[in-house]
N, C-alpha and C positions, 0 to 999 in steps of 0.2 A: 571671750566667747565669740566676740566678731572673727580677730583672729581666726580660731579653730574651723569657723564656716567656711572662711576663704581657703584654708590648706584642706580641708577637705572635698574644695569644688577644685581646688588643682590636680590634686590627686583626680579624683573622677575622671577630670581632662585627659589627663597621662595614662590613667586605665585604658580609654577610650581609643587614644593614641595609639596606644601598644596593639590592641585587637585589630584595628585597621591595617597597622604593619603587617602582625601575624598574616590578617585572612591574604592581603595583598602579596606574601613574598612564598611562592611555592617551594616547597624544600623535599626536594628527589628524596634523598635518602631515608626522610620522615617516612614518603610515601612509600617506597619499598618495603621500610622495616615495617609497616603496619600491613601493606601486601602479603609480605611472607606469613605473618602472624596468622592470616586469613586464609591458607590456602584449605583449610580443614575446611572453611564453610564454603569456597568457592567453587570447590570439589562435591560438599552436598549441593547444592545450588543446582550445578549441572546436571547430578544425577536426578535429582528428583523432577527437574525440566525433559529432561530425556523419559524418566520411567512416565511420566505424563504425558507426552510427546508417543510413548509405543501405547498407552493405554488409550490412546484420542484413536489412534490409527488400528490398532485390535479393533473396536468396537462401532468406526465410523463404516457406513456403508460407502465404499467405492462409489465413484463417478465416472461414466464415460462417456465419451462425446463422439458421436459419429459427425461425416460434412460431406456435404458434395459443390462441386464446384461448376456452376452454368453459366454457358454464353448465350446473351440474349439476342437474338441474330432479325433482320427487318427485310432480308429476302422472302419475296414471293415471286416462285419460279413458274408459276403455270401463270400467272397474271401476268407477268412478263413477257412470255411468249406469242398470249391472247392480247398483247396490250391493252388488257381491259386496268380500270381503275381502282385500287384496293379503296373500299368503302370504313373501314375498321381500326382507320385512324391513320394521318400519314406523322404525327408529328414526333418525330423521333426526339426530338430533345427533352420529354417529358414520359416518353415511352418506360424509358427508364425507371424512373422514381414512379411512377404509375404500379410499374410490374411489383416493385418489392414491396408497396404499399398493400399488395392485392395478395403478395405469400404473406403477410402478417397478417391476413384479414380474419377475422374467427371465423365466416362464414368459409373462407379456401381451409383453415386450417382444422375445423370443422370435417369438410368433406372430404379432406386424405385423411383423416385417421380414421374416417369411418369404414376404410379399405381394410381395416386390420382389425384382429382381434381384440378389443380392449374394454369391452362389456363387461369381461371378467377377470379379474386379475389373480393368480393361485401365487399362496405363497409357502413357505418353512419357516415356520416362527422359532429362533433361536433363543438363549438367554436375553441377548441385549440388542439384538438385532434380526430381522426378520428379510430375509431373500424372496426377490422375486422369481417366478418360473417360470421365465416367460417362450411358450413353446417349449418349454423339456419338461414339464410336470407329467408323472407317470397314470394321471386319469383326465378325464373332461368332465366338464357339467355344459348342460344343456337346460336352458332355461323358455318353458315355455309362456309364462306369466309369471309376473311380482307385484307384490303392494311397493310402493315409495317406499314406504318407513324400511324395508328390509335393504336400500340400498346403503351402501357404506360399514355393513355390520361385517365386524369377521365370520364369518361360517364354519367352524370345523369340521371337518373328517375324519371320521375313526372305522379305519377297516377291520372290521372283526374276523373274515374269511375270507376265500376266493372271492365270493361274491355278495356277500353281505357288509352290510355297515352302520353308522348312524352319523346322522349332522345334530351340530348343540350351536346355539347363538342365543343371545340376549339379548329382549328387547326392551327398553325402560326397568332394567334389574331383573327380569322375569327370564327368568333361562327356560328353554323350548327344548326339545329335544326327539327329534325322529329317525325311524331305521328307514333303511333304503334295499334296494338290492341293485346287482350290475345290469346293467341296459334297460332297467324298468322307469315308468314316471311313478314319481311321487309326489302325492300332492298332499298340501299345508294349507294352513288358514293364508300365508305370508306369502307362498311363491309354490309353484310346481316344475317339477326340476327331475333330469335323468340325470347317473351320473354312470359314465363307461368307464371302467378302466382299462387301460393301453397299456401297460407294462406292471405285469401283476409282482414279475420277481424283485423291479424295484420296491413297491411297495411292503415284501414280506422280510426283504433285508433292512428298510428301516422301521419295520414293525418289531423285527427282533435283535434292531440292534441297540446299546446301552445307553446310548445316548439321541435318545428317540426326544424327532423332531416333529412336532404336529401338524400338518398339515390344516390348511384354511384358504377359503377364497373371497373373494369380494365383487360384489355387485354394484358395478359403477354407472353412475349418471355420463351420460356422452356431453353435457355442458361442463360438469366437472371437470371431464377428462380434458377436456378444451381448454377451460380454463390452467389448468395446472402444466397444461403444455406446452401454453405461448408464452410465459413465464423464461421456459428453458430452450428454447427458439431463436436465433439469431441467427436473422436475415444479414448479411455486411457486403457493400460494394467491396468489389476488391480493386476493378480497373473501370473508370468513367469510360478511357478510350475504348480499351478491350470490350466494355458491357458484359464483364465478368463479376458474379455475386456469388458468394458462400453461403448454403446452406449449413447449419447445424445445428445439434441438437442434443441434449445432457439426459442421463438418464442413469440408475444404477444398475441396469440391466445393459450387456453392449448389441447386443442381438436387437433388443427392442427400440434402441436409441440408433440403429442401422436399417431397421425399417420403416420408423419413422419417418429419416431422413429421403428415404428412397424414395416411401410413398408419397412423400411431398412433391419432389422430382418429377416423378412420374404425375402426376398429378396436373399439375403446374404446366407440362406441355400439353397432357389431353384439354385442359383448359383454354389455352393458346388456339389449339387447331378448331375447336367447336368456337371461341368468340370470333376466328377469323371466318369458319365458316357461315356463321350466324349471316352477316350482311349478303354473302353473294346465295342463300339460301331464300333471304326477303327479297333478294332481287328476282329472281326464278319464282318465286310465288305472285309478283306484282305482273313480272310476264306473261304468267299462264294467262292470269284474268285479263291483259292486255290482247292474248291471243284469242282468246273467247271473240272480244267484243269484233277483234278486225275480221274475225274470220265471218262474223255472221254480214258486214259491210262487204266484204269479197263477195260473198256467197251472193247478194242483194246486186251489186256490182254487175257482177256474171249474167245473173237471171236478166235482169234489164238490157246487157247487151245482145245479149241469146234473143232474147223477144223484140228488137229491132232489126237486128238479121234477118230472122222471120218474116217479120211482116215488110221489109224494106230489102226484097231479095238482090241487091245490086253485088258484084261478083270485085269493083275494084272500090266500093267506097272503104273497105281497112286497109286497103294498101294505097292510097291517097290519103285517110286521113293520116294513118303512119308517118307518111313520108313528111305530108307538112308537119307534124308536131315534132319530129327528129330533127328538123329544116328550123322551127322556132326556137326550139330550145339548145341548135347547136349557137343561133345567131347573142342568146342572152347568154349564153359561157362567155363569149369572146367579148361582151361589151363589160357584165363582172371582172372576168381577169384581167382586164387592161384598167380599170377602174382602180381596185385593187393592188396591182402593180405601181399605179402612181402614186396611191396616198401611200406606199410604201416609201417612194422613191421620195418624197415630200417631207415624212416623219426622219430618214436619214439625215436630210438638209438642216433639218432646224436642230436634230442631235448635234451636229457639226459645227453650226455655228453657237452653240449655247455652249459644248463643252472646249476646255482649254487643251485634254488628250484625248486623243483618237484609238482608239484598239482595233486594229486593223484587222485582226484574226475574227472580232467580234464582228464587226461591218461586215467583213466579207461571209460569215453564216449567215447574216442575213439576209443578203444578196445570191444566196447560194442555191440555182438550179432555175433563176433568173436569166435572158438570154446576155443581161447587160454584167454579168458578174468579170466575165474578160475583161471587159472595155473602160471597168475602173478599179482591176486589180493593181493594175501597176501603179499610180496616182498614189493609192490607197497606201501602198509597199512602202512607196517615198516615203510618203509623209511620216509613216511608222519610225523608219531608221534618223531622220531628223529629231525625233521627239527622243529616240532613245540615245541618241548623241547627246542630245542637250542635258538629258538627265544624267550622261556621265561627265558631263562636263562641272553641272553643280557640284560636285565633291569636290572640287579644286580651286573651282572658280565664285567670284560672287555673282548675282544677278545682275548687278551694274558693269562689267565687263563688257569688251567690245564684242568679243569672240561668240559669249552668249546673245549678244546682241542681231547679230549677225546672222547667225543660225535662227533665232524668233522670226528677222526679215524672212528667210526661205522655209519657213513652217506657215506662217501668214499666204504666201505666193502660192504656195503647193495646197492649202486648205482653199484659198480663192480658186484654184484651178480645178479644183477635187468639187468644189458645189457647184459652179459653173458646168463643169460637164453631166455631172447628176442631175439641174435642173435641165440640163437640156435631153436628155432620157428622159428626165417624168414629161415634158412637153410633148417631146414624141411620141410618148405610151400615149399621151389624153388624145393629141389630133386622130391614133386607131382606134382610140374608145369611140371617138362622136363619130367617127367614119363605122363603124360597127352598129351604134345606134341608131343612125340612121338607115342601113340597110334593111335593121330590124323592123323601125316604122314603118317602109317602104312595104316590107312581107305579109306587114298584120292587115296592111291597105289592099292588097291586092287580095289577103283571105276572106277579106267581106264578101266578095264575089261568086266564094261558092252557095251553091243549094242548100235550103235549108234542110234539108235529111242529112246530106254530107255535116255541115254542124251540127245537128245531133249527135250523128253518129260521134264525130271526134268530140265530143263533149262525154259521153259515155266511155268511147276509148282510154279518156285521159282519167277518169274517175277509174277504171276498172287498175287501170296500170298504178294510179297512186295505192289503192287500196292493196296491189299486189304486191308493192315492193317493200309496203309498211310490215305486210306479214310477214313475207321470206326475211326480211329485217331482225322482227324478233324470233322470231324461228333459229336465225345466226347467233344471235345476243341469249337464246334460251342455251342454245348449245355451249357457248360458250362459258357461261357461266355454272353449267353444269360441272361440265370437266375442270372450270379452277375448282369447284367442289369437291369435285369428287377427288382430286391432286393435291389439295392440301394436308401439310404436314406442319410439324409444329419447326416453328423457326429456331427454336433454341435445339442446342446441343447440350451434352455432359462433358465436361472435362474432365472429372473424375466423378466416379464410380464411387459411391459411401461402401465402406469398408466395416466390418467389425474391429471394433478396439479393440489392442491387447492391454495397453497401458491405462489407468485411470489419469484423468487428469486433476482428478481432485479424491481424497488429498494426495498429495505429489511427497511422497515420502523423503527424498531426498531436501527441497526445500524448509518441509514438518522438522525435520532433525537437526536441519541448518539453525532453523528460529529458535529447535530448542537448546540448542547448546550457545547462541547467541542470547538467546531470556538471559538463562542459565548463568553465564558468562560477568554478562553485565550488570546481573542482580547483584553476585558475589562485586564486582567492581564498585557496585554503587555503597554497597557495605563497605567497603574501602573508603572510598572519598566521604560516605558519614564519617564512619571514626577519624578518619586524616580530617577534617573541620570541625569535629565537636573535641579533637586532641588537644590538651591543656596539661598536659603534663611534661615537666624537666627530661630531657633525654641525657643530656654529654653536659660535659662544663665550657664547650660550644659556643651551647644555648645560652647558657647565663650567660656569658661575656656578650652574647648580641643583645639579650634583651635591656642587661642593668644598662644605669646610665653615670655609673661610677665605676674607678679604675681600685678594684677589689682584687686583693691576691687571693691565690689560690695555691693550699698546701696539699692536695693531691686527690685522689677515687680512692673508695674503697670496695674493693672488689664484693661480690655475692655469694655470701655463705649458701652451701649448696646444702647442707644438710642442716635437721632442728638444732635451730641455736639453742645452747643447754641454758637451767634458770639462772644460772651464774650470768652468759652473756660475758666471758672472760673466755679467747679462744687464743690470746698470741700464747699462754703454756699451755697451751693442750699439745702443740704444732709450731713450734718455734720457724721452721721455716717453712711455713707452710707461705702461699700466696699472700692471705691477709697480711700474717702476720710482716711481709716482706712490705706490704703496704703501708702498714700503720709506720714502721720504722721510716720508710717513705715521709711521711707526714713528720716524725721527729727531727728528721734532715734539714725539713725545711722551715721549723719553727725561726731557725739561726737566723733566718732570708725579714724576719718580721724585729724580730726583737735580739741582738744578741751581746747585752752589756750583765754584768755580771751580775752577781748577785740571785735571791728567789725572785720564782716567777708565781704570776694567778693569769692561769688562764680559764675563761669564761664559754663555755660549750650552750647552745641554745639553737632552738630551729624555730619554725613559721607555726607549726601543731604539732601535736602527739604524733608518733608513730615513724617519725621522717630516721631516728635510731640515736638519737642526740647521747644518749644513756649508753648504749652500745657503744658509741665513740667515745665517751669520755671514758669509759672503765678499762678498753682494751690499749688504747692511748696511755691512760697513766697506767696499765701494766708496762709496755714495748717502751715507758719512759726509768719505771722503777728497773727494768730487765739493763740500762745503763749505767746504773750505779747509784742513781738520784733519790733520794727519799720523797716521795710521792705520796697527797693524800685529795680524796675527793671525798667533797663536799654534796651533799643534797639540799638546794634549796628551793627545789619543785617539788613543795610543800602542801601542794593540792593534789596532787599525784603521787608519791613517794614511788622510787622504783630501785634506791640504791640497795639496801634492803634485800629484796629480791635478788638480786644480782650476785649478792655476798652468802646467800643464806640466811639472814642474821634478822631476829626480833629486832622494831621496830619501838623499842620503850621510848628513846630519849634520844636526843639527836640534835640536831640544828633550833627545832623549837623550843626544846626545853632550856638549850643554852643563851638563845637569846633573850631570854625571859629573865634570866640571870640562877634558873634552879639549879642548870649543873654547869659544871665547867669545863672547859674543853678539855683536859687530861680525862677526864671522866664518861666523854664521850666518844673520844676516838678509838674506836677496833682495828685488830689487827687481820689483814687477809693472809691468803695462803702463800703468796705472793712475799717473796724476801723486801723490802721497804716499799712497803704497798699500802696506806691505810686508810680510812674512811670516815667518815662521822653520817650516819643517816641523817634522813630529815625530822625523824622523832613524829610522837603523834600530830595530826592535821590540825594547824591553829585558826581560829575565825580570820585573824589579820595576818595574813603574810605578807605583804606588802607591806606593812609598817615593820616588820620584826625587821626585814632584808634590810629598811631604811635608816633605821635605827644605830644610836651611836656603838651601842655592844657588839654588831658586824664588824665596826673598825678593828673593836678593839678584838675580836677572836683573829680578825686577818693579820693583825701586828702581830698575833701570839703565836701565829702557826708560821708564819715566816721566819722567826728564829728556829722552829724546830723542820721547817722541811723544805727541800728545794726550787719543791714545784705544788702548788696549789692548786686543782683539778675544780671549776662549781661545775655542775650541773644543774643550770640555770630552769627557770618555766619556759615553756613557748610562749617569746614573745606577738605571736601573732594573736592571743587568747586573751593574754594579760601583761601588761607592762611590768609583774616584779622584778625580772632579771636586767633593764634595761641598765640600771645605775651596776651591777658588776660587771658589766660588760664595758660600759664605759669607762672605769678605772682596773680591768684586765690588763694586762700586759700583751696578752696574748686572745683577742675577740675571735671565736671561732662559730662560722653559720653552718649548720648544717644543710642540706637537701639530700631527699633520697628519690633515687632514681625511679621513674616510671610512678613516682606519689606524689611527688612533690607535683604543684600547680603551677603556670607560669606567673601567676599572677603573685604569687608569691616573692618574688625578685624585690616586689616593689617595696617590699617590709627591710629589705637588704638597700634597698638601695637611701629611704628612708632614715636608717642607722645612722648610713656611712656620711648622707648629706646632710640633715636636719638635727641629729643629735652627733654630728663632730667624730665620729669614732675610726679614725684614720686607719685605725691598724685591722680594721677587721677584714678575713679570712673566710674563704671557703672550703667546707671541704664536700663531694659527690659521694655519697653513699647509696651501696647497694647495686652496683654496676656488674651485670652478665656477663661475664668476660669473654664464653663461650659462644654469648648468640651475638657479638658486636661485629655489626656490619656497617659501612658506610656511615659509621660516626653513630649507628642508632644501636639499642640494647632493649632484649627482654628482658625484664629483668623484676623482682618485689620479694618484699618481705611479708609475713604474715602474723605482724606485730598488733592487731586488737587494740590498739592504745590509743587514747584520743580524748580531746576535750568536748562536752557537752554535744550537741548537737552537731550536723553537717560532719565538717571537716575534722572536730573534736567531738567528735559520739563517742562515749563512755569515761570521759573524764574522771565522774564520780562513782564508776563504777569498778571496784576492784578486780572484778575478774576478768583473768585472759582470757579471750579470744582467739581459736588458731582456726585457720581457713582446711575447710576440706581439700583434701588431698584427692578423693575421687576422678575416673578419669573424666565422667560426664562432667562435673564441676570444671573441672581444668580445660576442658576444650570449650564450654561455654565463656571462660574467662579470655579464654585466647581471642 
């Protein structure tokens, strides 16, 4: 018992073993021949992805996408000109994602569409799909009020004449239904509404044509519309540098997915010019009221000087006090600008000595319209060409070198000589400052002196003059910022113009047909590679020689009966030279190669199950052996199954079981076939024990008995793979012969072969391939079956006990599903 556990768990191993071979070793021609097998379905596969593929694309509504293409540009040319200062943002590195953030805004995108018609939408409701009209619909509607609830409902229209008609819509399941006429209001509980029609001859041709399409419209919320339209919307930088962005925009209509796009565009710049104007607008509003206040201080100014004149009629106190406040105030310019000038000359010094290079182009704009900018350009030049020497020298050179060494020496010499003469310029500039300010002291001393009306007077002079030049000031600055007003334009441009689509871009029909002949394609291949990985079944005798793990001879194929094998199953005299029969002689040639010492033989025929054609080889066999001259008799000892019987014609009384019983005796049992030394003994009726009958000493002795009367001994053993009674004639055979039939046999089946040949000793056993296509063998592989119904019990022996044949539908649906 232990035993049989252990050969049981080795086998399992070996099972196991083999499947991991199989899935591990790809085999081309396997996969071909199960390819070719397949092309019926890989060909429906495609088609029905294709017919699916035209049916997606009939019934899908087109997509098209208009785009325009804008540069976003930070020129402002009339502030430019005015050198006034743009107030409406200077930072351009944010400008950017600012703007695109402001076209995806619901509130901008909101406001272009509301440039356009989209309150109402008209449509053509077809079978499976409904068209927008957008702009070519042959009426209008004109809505002058609605309730909420009637937005979103289809509306129908049904013209009944030139100028009559009625609308139907449902509200909560409740159908509504009213007449109209053309150009009049009508009014509803739900909306009042005119409706004109514009093209009456369209309307009468699809009123009377057969394939009448209904017209309807809808009543859209402008949120809605919004919402469903930033969905289909994309903004996309194209160029950071350039500050080039794409507008676009999807829609199944291309007219309306072109206006869309435009009225964005256009939109988007009126927006541009009103926020830039926006700032220099509050600045011109902050002016006026700035003008107001100076102007009532002028006015106030005026009058008080007016009224000192008056009453202080002196003829030179405005032309003395003139002169001296043009005399003070030219003396405080000249002590400011020398002032000035030296913390200038001061702020370069300490540049210079803090920084290691000097930019000389730099220094000298700042020095630039200074009277000292001569007198340290050259200085300045030196020291440039020193620095830019040394910097080409570091490519070659290291810091630690002499050469760069050298050169530092006269960069230090020329910077000491370069602040040296600049501190002695700002020295200079200060001793004209204090010399200027003190003049000034001197002036203010000797204005104490005059009269005290002359100080009035220039006391009011100076107030009336500052009051004056504040005004004429904004008065300049009001002007000024009028005209960038009134000059602005929007800084962006178009690069391209949104165009009407011709093409949709979705769906893209060309790609549609691509994917569907690739589904298509791939589905049928994946049916492939199932069957190539769930294939378990014998192809060539190839295969068995790779899987067994025993050096088994092999007495030849038996080709595939093309036509119903008749109930005989005896085909070498129908057609002596027919293929088969050229085969089976084949098989007789090589019996010599197993056994060839004189005397009778028993040779023993068996397969792994029913159906593999064991019966079919043994009877045509011992005809193509009888057809040599040999007296030839087979045996039935598939005793659960009888099939010799059948094969001959012949009632079934007595046979094998009765004689080993000891009722009859072999003279009494053996029949003669049609077949010149052909004969037979059935298996007689089905006994409870076959297995002991086969065991049994009475076998000896009928095998002794029949060997003096004939040359060659035919059993027709059981399947061993069922049941073990055949195993002991097989093992004192002369001639052990396995069946396998092509495309039925299992691979797993080898292992019952290989089992014989190792574990029960049976050296001589033989194969033979039955059932082989001769006509579809390609690449080593074969279509190829028989449609033999024979089998034991369940699985792989279904109908064991069942007598009746089975023959497979011939139909073509059947046959192409088998394929």
């Amino acid at each position: 018992m232990f035993q049989d556990v252990t050969n049981s768990q080795q086998n399992l191993e070996q099972y196991k073993e083999r499947l991991e071979r199989i899935g591990s070793e790809f085999e081309l021609g396997l996969f071909i021949s199960i390819l070719r097998k397949c092309i019926v379905w890989i060909v429906l596969f495609i088609s029905i992805s294709v017919f699916l593929c035209y049916t997606y694309l009939r019934y899908t509504l087109p997509v098209y996408e208009a785009s325009s293409i804008i540069q976003l540009r930070s020129d402002d040319t009339p502030n430019k000109i005015l050198n006034i200062q743009s107030f409406a943002g200077s930072d351009q590195d944010n400008a950017l994602s600012e703007d695109i953030a402001y076209l995806r805004s619901r509130d901008f995108v909101k406001r272009s569409l509301a440039k356009l018609p989209l309150e109402i939408s008209y449509y053509n409701e077809g079978t499976f799909k409904s068209m927008e009209s957008y702009k070519s619909t042959p009426y209008s509607v004109e809505i002058l009020n609605h309730q909420p609830a009637i937005q979103g409902i289809h509306l129908y229209i049904d013209f009944k004449d030139k100028s009559n008609g009625q609308i139907t819509f449902s509200i909560n399941a409740v159908k509504h239904v009213y007449t109209f006429s053309d150009s009049n209001w009508t009014a509803t509980p739900y909306l009042t509404f005119k409706i004109k029609i514009i093209n009456l001859k369209g309307i009468l041709e699809e009123e009377t044509s057969l394939k009448k399409t209904p017209y309807f419209f809808i009543l859209n919320s402008m949120d809605d519309v919004v919402s469903n339209s930033i969905g289909r919307l994309q903004i996309k930088l194209l160029s950071d540098a350039a500050k080039t962005i794409r507008i676009s925009f999807s829609d199944n209509n291309p007219l309306k997915a072109k206006e869309i796009v435009e009225s964005i565009a256009n939109e988007f710049k009126l927006s541009d010019v009103e926020r830039k104007s926006e700032s220099a607008g509050k600045i011109i509003s902050f002016i006026d009221k700035q003008l107001d206040l100076s102007y009532e201080k002028l006015r106030d100014a005026e009058t008080a000087l007016q009224a000192f004149k008056k009453n202080n009629p002196a003829k030179d106190n405005d032309i003395i006090a003139t002169a001296k406040a043009s005399r003070e105030n030219e003396l405080e310019d000249r002590v400011v600008n020398n002032e000035v000038q030296a913390e200038l000359l001061d702020n370069v010094i300490k540049k210079i000595e803090e920084s290691k290079a000097v930019d000389a182009y730099n220094l000298l704009s700042i020095l630039a319209g200074t009277e000292y900018e001569a007198a340290i350009r050259i200085p300045v030049e030196n020291l440039q060409k020193l620095l830019i020497t040394k910097e080409e020298m570091l490519y070659q050179l290291t810091p630690s070198a002499e050469t760069i060494k050298n050169i530092n020496f006269q960069i230090d010499i020329q910077k000491k000589l370069l602040v040296e003469t600049i501190r002695a310029l700002a020295q200079r500039i200060k001793d004209k400052a204090g010399n200027w300010e003190f003049r000034k002291d001197e002036f203010q001393k000797n204005s104490r002196t005059i009269p005290e009306n002359e100080l009035e007077f220039l006391k009011l002079q100076r107030l009336y003059s500052i009051n004056e030049k504040y005004y004429t000031l904004l008065l300049e600055r009001r002007t000024e910022y009028t005209i960038s007003k009134e000059g602005t334009v929007s800084k962006n441009i178009s690069l391209e113009e949104p165009l009407i689509p011709k093409i949709p871009v979705s769906p893209d029909r060309t790609i549609a047909f691509s994917i569907a002949l690739a589904l298509g394609f791939f589905a049928g291949l994946l049916l492939v590679l199932i069957r190539y990985l769930l294939h378990n079944d014998i192809n060539s005798l190839h295969e068995i020689s790779k899987q067994t793990n025993s050096a088994i001879s092999t007495l030849g194929i038996i080709p595939k009966y093309k036509k119903d094998i008749p109930v005989s199953q005896l085909l070498v005299d129908k057609n002596p030279k027919s293929l088969i029969a050229e085969a089976f002689r084949s098989v007789r040639a090589n019996l010599q190669f197993i056994s060839n010492e004189p005397g009778p033989k028993i040779m023993a025929v068996t397969s792994t199950i029913s159906g593999e054609g064991k019966t079919f080889v043994a009877i045509n066999l011992a005809g193509i052996i009888a057809y040599a001259g040999k007296k030839v008799i087979i045996l039935d000892l598939d005793m659960r199954k009888p099939k010799i019987h059948l094969g001959f014609g012949v009632h079934n009384i007595k046979g094998m079981s009765t004689m080993l019983i000891g009722r009859d005796t072999p003279g009494e049992c053996i029949q003669h076939s049609s077949l010149e030394n052909l004969d037979f003994i059935t298996a007689g009726p089905i006994p409870p024990n076959p297995s002991e009958l086969i065991l049994s000493k009475y076998m000896d002795e009928v095998l002794v008995e029949l060997k003096t009367q004939y040359d060659m001994i035919i059993i027709d053993n059981p399947p061993i793979g069922l049941v073990t009674d055949g195993i002991s004639m097989i093992q004192r055979a002369d001639y052990p012969v396995y069946i396998f039939r092509a495309d039925y046999s299992k691979r797993t089946f080898i292992q019952n072969l290989d089992r014989l040949y190792n574990e029960n000793k049976i050296q001589r056993l033989s194969i033979i391939l039955n059932g082989i296509d001769i006509d579809a063998n390609r690449y080593g592989y074969y279509n190829y079956g028989y449609g033999y119904g024979y089998g034991y019990g369940y699985g792989y022996g279904y109908g064991y006990y069942d007598d009746q044949h089975k023959k497979k539908d011939k139909s073509f649906w059947k046959n192409l599903l088998n394929r």
